[in-house]
mmJSON file of the N, C-alpha and C atoms, coordinates in Angstrom:
{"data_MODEL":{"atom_site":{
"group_PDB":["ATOM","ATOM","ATOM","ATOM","ATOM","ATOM","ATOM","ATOM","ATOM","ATOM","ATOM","ATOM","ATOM","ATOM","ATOM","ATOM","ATOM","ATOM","ATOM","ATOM","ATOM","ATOM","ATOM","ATOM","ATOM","ATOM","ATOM","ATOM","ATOM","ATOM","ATOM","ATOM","ATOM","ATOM","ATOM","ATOM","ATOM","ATOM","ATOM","ATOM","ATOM","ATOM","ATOM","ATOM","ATOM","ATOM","ATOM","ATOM","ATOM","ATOM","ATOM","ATOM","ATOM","ATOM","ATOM","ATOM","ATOM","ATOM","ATOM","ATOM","ATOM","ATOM","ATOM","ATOM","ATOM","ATOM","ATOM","ATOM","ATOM","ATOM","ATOM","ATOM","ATOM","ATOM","ATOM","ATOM","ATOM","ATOM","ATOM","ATOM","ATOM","ATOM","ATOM","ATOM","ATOM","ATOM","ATOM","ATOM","ATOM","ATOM","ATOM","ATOM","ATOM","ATOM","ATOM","ATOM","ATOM","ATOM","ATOM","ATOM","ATOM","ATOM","ATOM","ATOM","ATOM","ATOM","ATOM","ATOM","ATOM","ATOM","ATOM","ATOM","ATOM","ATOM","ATOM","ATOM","ATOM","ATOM","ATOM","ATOM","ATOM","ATOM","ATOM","ATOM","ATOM","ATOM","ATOM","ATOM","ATOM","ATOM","ATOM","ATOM","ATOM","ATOM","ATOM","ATOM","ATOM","ATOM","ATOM","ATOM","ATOM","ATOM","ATOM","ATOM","ATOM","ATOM","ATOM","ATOM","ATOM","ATOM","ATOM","ATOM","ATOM","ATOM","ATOM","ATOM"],
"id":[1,2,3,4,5,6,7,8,9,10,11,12,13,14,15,16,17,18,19,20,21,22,23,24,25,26,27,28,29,30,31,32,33,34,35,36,37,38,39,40,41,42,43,44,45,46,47,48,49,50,51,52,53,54,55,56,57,58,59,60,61,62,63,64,65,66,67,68,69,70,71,72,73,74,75,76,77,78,79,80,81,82,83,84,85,86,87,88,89,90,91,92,93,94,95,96,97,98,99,100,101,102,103,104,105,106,107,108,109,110,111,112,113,114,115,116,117,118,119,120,121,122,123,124,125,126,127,128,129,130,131,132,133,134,135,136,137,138,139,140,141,142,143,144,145,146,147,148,149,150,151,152,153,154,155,156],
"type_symbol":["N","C","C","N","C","C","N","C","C","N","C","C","N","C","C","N","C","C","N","C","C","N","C","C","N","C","C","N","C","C","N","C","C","N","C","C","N","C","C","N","C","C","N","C","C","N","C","C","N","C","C","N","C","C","N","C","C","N","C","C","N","C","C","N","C","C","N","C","C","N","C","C","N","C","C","N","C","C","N","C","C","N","C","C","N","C","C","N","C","C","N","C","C","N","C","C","N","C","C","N","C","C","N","C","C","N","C","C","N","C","C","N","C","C","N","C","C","N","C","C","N","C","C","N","C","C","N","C","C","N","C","C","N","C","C","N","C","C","N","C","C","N","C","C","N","C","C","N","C","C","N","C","C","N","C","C"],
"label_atom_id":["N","CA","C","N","CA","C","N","CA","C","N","CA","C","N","CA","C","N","CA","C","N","CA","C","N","CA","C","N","CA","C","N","CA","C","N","CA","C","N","CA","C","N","CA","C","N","CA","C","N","CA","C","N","CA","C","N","CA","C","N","CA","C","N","CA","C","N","CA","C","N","CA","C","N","CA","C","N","CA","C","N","CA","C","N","CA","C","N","CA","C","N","CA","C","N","CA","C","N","CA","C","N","CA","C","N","CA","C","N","CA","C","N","CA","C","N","CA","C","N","CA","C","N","CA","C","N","CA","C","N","CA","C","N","CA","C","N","CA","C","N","CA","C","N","CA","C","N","CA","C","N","CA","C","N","CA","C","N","CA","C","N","CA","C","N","CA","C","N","CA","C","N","CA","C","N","CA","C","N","CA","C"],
"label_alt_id":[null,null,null,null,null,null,null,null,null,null,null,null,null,null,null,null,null,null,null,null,null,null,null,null,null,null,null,null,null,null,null,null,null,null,null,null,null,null,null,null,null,null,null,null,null,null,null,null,null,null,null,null,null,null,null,null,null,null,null,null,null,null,null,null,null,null,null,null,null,null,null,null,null,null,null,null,null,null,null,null,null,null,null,null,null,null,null,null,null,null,null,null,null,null,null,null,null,null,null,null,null,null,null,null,null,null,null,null,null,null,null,null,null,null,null,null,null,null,null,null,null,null,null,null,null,null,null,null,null,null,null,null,null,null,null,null,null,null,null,null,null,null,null,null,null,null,null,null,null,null,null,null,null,null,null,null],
"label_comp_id":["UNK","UNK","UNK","UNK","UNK","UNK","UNK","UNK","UNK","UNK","UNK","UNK","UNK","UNK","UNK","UNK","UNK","UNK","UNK","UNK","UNK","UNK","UNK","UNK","UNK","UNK","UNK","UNK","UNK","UNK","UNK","UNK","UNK","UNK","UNK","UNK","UNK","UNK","UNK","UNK","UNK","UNK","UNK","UNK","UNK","UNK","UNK","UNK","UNK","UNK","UNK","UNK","UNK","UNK","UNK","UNK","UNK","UNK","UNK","UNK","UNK","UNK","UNK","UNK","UNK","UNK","UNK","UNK","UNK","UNK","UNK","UNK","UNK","UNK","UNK","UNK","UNK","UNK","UNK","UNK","UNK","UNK","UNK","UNK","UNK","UNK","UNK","UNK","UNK","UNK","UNK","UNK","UNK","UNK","UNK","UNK","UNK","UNK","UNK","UNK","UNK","UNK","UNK","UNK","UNK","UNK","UNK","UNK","UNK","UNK","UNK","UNK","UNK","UNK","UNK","UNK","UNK","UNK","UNK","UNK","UNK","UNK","UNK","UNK","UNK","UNK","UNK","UNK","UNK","UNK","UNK","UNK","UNK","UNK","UNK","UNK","UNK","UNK","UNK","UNK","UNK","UNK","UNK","UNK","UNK","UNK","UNK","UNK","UNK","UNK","UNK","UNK","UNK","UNK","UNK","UNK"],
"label_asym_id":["A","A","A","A","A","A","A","A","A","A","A","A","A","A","A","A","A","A","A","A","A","A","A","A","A","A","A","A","A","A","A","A","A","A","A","A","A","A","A","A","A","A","A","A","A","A","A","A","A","A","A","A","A","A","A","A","A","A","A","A","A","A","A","A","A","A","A","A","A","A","A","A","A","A","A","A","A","A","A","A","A","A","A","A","A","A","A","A","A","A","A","A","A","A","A","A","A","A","A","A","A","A","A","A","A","A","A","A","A","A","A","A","A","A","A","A","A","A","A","A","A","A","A","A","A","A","A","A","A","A","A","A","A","A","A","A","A","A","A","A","A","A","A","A","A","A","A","A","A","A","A","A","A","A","A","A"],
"label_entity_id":["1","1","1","1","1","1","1","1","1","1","1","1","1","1","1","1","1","1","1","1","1","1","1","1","1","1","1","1","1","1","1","1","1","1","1","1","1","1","1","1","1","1","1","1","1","1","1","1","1","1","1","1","1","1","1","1","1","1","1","1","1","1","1","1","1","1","1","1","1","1","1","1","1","1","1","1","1","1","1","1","1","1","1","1","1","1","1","1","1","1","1","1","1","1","1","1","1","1","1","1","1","1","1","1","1","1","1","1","1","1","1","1","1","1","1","1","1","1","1","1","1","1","1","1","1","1","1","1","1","1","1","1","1","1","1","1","1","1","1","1","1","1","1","1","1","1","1","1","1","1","1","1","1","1","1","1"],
"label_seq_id":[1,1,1,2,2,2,3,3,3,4,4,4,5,5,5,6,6,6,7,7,7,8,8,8,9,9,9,10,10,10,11,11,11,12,12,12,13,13,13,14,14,14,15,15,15,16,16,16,17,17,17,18,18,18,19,19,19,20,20,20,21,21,21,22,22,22,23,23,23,24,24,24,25,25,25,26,26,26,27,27,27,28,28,28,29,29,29,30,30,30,31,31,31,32,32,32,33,33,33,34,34,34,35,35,35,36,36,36,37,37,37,38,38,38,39,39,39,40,40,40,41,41,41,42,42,42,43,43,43,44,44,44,45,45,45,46,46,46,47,47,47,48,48,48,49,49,49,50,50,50,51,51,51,52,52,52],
"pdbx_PDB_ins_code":[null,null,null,null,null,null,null,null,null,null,null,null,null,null,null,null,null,null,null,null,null,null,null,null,null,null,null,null,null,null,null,null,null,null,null,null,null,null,null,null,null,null,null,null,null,null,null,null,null,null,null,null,null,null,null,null,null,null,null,null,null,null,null,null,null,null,null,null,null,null,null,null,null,null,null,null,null,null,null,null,null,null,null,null,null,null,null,null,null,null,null,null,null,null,null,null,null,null,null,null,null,null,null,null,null,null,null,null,null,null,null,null,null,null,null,null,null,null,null,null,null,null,null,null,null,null,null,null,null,null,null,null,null,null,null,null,null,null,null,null,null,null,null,null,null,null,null,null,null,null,null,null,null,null,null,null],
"Cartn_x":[8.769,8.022,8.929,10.231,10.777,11.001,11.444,11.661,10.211,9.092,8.027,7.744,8.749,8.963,9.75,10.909,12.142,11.659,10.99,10.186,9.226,8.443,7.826,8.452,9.173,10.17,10.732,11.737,12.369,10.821,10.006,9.217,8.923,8.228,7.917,9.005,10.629,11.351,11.531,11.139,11.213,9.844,8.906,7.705,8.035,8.306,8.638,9.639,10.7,11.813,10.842,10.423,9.856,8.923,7.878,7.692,8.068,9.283,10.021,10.316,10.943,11.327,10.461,9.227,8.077,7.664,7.976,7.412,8.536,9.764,11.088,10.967,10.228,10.299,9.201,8.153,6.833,7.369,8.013,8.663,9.925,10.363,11.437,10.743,9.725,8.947,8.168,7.68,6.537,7.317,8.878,9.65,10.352,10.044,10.431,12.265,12.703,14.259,14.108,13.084,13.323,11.896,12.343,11.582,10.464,9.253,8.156,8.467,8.965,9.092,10.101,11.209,12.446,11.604,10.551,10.069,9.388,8.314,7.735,8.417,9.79,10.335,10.845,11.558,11.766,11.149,9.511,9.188,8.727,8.925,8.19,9.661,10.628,11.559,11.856,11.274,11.053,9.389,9.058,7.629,7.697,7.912,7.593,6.468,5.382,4.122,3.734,3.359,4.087,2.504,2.934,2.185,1.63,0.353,-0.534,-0.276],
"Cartn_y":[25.191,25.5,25.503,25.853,25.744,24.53,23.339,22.364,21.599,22.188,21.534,22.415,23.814,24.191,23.487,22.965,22.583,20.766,20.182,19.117,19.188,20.324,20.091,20.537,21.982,22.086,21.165,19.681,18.284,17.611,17.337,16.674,17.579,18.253,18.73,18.483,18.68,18.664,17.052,16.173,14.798,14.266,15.291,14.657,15.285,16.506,16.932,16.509,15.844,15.042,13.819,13.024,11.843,12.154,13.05,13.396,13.3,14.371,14.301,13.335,12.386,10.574,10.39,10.271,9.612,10.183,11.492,12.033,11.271,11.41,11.462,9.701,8.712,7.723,7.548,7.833,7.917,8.508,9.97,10.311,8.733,8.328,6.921,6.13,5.4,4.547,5.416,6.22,6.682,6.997,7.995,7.839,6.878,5.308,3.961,4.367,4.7,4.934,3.705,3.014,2.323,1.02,0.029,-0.978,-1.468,-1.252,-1.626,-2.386,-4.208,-5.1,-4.849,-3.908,-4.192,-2.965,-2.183,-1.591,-2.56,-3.268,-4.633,-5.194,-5.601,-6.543,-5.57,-4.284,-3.941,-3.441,-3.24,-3.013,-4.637,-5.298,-6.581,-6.855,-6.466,-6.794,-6.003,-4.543,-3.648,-3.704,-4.942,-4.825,-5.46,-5.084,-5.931,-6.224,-6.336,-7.03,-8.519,-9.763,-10.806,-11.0,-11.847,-11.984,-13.762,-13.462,-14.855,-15.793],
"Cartn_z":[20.838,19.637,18.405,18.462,17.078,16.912,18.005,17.333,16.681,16.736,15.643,14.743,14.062,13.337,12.253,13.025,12.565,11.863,12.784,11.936,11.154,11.024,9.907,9.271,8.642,7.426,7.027,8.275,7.277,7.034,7.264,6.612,5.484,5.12,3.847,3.12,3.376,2.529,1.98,2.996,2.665,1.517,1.744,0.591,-0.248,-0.457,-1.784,-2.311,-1.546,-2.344,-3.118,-1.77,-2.181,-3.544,-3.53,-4.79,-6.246,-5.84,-7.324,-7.611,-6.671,-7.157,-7.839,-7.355,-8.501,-9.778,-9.617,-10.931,-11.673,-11.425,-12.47,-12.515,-11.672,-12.22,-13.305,-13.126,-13.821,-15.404,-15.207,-16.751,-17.168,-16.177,-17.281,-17.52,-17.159,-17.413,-18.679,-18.33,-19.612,-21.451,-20.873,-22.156,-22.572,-21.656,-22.29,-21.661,-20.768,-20.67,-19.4,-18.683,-17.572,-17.887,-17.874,-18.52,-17.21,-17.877,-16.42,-15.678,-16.556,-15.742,-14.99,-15.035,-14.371,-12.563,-13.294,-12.445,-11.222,-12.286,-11.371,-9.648,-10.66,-9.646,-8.736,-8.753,-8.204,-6.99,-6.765,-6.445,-5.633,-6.318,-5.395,-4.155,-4.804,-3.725,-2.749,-3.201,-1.601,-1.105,-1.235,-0.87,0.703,1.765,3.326,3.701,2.812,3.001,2.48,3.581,3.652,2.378,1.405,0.592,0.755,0.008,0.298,-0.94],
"occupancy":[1.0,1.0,1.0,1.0,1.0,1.0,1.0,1.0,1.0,1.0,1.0,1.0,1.0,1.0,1.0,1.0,1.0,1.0,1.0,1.0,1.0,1.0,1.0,1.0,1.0,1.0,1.0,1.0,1.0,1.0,1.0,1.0,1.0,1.0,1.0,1.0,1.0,1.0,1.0,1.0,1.0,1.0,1.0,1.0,1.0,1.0,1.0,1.0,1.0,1.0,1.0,1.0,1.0,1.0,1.0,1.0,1.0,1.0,1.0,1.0,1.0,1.0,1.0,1.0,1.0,1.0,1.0,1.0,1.0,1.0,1.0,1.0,1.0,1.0,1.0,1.0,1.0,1.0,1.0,1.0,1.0,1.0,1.0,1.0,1.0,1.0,1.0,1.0,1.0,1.0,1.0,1.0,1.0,1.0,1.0,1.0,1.0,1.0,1.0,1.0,1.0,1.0,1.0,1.0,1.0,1.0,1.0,1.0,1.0,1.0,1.0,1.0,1.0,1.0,1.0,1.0,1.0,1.0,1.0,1.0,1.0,1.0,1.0,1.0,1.0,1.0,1.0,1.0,1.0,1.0,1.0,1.0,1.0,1.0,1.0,1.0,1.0,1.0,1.0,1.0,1.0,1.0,1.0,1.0,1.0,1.0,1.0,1.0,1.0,1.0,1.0,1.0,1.0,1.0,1.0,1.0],
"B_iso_or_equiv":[0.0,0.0,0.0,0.0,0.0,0.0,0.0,0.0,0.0,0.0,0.0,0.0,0.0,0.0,0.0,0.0,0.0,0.0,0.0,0.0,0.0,0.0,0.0,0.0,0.0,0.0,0.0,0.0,0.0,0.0,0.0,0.0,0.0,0.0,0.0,0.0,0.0,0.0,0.0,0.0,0.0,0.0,0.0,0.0,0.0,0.0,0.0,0.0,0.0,0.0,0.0,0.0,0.0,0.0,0.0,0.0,0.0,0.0,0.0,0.0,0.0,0.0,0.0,0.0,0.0,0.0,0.0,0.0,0.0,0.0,0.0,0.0,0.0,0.0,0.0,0.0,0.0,0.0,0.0,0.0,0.0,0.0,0.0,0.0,0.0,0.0,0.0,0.0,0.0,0.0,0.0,0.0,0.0,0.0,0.0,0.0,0.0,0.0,0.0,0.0,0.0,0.0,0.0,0.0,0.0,0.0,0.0,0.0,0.0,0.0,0.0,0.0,0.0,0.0,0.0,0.0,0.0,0.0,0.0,0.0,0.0,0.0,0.0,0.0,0.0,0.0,0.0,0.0,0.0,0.0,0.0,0.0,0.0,0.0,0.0,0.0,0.0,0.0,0.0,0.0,0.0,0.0,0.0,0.0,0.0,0.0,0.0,0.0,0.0,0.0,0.0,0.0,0.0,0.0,0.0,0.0],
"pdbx_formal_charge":[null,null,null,null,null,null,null,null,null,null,null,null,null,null,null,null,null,null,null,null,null,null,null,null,null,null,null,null,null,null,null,null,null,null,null,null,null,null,null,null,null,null,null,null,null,null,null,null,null,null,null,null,null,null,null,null,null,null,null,null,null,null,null,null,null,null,null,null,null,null,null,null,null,null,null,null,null,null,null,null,null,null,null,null,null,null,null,null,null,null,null,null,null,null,null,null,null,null,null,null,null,null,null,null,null,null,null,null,null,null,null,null,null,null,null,null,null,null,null,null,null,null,null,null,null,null,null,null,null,null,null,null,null,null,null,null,null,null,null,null,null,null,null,null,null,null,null,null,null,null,null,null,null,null,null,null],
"auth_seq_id":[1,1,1,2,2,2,3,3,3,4,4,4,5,5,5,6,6,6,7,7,7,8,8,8,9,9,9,10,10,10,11,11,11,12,12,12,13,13,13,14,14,14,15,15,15,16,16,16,17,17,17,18,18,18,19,19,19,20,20,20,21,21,21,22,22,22,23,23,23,24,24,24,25,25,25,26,26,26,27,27,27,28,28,28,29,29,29,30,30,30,31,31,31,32,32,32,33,33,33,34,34,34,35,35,35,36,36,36,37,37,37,38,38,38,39,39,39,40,40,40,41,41,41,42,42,42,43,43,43,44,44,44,45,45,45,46,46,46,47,47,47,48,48,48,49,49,49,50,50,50,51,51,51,52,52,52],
"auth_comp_id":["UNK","UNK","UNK","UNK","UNK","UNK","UNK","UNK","UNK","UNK","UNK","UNK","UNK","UNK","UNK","UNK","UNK","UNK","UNK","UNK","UNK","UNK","UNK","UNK","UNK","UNK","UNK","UNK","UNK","UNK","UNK","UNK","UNK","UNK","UNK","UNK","UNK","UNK","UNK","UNK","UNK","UNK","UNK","UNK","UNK","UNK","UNK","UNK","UNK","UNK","UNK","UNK","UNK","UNK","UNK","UNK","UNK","UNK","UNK","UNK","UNK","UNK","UNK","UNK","UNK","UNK","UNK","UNK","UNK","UNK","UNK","UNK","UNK","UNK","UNK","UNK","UNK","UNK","UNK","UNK","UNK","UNK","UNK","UNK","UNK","UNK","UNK","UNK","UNK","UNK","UNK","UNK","UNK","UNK","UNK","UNK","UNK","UNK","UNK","UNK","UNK","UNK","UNK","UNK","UNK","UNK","UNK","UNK","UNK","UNK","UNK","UNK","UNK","UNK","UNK","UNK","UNK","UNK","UNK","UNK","UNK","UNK","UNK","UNK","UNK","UNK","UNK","UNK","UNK","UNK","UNK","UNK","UNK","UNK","UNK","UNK","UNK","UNK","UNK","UNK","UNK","UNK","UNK","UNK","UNK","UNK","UNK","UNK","UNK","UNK","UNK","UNK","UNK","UNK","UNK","UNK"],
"auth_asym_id":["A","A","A","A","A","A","A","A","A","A","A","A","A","A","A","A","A","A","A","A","A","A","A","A","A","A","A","A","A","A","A","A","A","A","A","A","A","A","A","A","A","A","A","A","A","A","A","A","A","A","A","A","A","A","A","A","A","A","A","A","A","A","A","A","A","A","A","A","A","A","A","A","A","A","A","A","A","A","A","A","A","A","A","A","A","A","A","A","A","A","A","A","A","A","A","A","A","A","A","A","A","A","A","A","A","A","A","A","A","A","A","A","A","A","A","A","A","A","A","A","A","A","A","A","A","A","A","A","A","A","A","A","A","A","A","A","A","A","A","A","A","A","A","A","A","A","A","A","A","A","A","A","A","A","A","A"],
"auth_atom_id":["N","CA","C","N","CA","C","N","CA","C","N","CA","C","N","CA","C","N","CA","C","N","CA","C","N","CA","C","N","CA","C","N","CA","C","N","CA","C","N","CA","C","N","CA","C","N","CA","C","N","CA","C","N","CA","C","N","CA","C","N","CA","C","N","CA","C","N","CA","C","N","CA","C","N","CA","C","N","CA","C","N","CA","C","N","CA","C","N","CA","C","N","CA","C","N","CA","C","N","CA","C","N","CA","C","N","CA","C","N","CA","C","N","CA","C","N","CA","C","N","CA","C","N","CA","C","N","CA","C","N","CA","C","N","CA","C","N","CA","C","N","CA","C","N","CA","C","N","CA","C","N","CA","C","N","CA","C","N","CA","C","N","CA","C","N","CA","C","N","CA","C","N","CA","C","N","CA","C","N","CA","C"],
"pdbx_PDB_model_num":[1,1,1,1,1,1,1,1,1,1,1,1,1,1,1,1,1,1,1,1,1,1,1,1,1,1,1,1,1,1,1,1,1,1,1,1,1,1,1,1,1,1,1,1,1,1,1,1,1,1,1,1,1,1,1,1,1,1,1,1,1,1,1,1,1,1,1,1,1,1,1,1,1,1,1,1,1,1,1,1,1,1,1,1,1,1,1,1,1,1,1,1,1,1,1,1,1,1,1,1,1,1,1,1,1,1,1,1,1,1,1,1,1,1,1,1,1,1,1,1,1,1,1,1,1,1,1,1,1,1,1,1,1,1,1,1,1,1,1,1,1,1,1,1,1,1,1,1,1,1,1,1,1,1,1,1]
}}}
């Protein structure tokens, strides 16, 4: 039983990390400090979904 204690505490700690990533990207993009398009691509190049 603790070790599905012990996994859910690292998961929560992994979404609430993952979280903050997004907020703090969402604030560079929104105060113009991180340029959409550079957001764009970046995201197309971690995309592993085989595109049509």
């Amino acid at each position: 039983m603790e070790i599905l204690k012990d996994l859910g505490m690292a998961g929560f700690i992994f979404f609430l990390v993952k979280g903050l990533l997004w907020l703090l990207l969402f604030a560079l993009v929104y105060f113009g400090w991180i340029d959409k398009e550079k957001v764009r691509s970046l995201k197309a190049k971690l995309s592993f979904r085989k595109r049509k």
